[in-house]
C-alpha positions in Angstrom: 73.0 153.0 44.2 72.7 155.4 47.0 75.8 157.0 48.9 76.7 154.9 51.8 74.9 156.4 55.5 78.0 157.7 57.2 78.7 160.2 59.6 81.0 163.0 58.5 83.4 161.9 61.1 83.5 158.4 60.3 84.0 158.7 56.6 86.8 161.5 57.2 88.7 158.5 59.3 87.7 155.2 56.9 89.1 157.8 53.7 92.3 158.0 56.0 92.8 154.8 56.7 91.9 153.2 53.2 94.0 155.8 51.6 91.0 156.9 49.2 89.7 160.4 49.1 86.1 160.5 50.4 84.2 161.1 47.2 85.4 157.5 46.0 84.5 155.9 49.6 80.9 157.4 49.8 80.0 156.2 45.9 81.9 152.6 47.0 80.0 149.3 47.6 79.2 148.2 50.8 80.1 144.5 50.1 83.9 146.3 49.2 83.7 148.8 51.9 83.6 146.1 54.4 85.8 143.9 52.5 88.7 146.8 52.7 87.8 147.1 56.6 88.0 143.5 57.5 91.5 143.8 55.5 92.2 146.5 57.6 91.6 144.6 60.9 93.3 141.4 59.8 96.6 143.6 58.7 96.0 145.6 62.4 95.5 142.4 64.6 98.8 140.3 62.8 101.1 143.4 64.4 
């Protein structure tokens, strides 16, 4: 499996946000990369 296509910016901010260092987010699935995010927007939208 390839590393996912990210810019360096954007993976600096999704490693922030998801609490994960960067090395684990660029080697994660997509399916669970997006997975995480739409938790993230669901926990940022019910505040």
């Amino acid at each position: 499996m390839k590393p996912l296509q990210l810019s360096p910016e954007t993976a600096i901010k999704l490693s922030e946000k998801l609490k994960v260092p960067i090395e684990q987010l660029m080697h994660m699935p997509q399916h669970i990369l997006i997975q995480k995010i739409m938790e993230l927007e669901n926990d940022y939208s019910s505040k």
